[in-house]
C-alpha positions as CSV (number, residue, x, y, z in Angstrom):
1,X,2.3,12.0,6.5
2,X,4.3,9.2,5.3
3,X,2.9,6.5,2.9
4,X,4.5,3.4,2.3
5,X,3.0,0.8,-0.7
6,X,4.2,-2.6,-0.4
7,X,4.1,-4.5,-3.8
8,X,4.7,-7.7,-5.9
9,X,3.3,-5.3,-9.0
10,X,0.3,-7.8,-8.9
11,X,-3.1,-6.8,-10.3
12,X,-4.8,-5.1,-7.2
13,X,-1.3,-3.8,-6.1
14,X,-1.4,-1.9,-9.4
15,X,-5.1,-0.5,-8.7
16,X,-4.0,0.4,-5.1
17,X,-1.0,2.3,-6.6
18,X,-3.7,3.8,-9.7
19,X,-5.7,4.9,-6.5
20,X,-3.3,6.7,-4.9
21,X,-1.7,8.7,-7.8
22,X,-5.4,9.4,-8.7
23,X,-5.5,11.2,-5.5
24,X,-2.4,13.1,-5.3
25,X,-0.7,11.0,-2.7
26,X,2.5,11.1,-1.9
27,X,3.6,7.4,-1.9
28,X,6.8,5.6,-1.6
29,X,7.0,2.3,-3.5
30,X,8.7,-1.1,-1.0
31,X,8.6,-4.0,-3.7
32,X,11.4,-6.4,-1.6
33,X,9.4,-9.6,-0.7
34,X,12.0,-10.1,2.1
35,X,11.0,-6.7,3.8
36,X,7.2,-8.1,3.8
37,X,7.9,-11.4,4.9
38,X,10.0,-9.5,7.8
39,X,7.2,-7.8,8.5
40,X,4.6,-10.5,8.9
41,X,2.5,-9.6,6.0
42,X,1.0,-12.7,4.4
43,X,-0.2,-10.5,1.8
44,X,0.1,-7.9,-0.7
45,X,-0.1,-5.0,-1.5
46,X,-0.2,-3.4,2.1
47,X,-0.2,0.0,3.0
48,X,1.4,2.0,5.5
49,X,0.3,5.1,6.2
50,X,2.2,7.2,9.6
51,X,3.5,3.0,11.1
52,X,-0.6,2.1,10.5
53,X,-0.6,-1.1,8.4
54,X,-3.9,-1.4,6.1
55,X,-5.0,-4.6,3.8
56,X,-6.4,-3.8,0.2
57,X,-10.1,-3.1,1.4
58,X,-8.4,-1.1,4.7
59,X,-6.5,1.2,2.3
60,X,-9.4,1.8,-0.7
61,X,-11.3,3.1,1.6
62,X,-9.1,4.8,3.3
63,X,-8.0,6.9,-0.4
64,X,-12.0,7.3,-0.8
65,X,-12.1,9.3,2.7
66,X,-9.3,11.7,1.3
């Protein structure tokens, strides 16, 4: 499984990040605002998980299913 956190180090970004260490994930860390805006997000932090892009609700509760 690969797992991608994209990041401006913003508040909820650092709870999504808390979230996943918390849980044992394996995570890689993208904090380049130009690969984001590349990819269309309008947001952060978004999470990638095997090429699926989830929001901030998307991927708590996808770390809560774990």
């Amino acid at each position: 499984m690969r797992v991608i956190l994209y990041t401006t180090h913003c508040p909820k970004c650092k709870v999504l990040e808390t979230k996943l260490n918390q849980k044992a994930i394996d995570f890689e860390i993208i904090d380049d605002e130009k690969v984001m805006i590349d990819k269309g997000f309008m947001s952060a932090p978004m999470l990638e998980v095997d090429e699926k892009v989830m929001d901030f609700s998307a991927a708590i509760n996808w770390i809560k299913e774990i």
